[in-house]
C-alpha positions, 0 to 999 in steps of 0.5 A, a space after each residue: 037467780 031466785 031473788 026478785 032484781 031491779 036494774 038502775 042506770 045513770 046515763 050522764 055526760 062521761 059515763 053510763 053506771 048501772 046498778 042490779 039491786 036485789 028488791 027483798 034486801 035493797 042491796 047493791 048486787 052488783 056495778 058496771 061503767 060504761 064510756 059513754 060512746 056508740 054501741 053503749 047500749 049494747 054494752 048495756 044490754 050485754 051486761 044485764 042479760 046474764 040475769 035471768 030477769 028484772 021486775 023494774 028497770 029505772 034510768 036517770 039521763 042527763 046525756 043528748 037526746 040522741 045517745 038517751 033514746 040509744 041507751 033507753 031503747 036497749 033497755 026497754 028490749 032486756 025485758 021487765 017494766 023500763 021508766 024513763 025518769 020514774 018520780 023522785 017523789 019530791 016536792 021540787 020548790 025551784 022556778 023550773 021544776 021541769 029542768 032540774 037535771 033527773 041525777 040532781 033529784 035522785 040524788 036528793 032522793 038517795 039521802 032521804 033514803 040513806 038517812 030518812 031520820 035526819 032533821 038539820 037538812 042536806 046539802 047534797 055533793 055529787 062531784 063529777 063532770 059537774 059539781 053540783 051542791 043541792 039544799 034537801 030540807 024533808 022531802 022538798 028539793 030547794 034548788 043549788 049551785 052547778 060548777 065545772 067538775 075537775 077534769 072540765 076545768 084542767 080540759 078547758 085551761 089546756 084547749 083554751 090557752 096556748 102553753 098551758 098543760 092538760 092535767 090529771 088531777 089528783 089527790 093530795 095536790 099541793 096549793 104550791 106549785 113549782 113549775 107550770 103543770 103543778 100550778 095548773 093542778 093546783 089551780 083545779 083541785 085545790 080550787 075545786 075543793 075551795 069551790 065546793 066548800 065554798 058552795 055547801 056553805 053558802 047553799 045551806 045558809 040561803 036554804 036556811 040549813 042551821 047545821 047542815 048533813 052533806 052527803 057526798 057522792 060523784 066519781 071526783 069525791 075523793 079530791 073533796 076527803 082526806 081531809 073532808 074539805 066539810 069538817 069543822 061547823 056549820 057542818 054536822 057530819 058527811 055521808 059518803 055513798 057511791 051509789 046515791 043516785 042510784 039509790 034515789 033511783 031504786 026507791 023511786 022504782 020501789 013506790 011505783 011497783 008497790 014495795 
């Protein structure tokens, strides 16, 4: 291909998301996910080599050191500058700086991105293993709130209770359930959904966001819609975007190539 590449990977608990990203038009190029399991580097791998070549690979890893240095070694041998946790380019005011979780900043760095004119401050929403719901006022990070996603609560329920089901969650669960693996549903998605709102409100208030931006992302996002579980004040509007960490990736790659 003739247009200059960057490759952006997630490596989380569940799963490994990649993004090919064209540097000239900051466009998505194409998207890949990957089980997190043995051999997934290879998959990786196996994945980026029908490019040609990348001028920059970047990777977020929230994963065991084990399966991290899997993932980064297989990279590292596609070719092109590999930054493990490239700056996010925040100023990051919490106690530990050092142990907020990569795909937490990158996120952050994604609405900067995505809407760099915003002056009410961000409350940024990834709902995926985890929920996080992180306060974002200009460019310094303030620090959140970290939450069991869906699916960890209906699997700890099952495996930590004698007749309870394992559930699927999904959209559009009624609070009502009518017989015990409806409760149970109800419980993690409506649940879930109170959590988050919950969360994104008192996140904002404590970060002193009068009217707050959320900007949503995470493969559980759609149990937070239809509808936004964030309509209605303090809240200014929701920003969906699927690939925000990744995003936040990428223009962390682009400062420290110089474009």
């Amino acid at each position: 291909m003739d247009m200059e590449l960057a490759l952006t990977a997630d490596l989380g608990n569940s799963r490994l998301k990649l993004c090919v990203w064209s540097l000239d038009r900051k466009v998505v190029v194409e998207r890949a996910t990957f089980d997190v399991e043995l051999g997934v580097g290879s998959r990786a791998v196996e994945f980026a080599r029908k490019y040609r070549s990348f001028l920059a690979i970047g990777m977020s890893s929230v994963a065991s050191a084990a399966r991290e240095s899997e993932v980064a070694e297989a990279l590292r041998g596609i070719g092109g500058r590999f930054e493990l946790a490239p700056d996010a380019g925040l100023t990051i005011d919490v106690r530990e700086p050092a142990r907020v979780g990569r795909d937490r900043l990158y996120a952050a760095r994604g609405a900067l991105a995505a809407e760099s004119t915003c002056d009410t401050g961000f409350v940024i929403v990834d709902a995926g293993t985890a929920l996080t719901v992180d306060a974002l006022v200009g460019s310094t990070f303030l620090g959140g709130a970290i939450a069991p996603g869906p699916t960890l609560l209906a699997r700890a329920l099952a495996e930590h209770t004698a007749r309870l089901p394992l559930v699927e969650p999904s959209v559009g669960t009624p609070a009502l359930g009518k017989d015990t693996e409806a409760a149970v549903r109800a419980g993690v998605v409506v649940g879930f959904r109170g959590a988050a709102r919950e969360l994104a409100l008192r996140v904002a208030s404590e970060a002193g966001i009068a009217r707050p931006t959320v900007v949503l992302t995470g493969g559980a996002r759609a149990l937070l819609e239809t509808p936004s579980v964030f309509t209605g004040a303090p809240f200014v509007r929701v920003i969906e975007d699927e690939d925000l960490v990744h995003r936040g990736l990428f223009a962390a790659l682009e400062s420290m190539i110089g474009r």
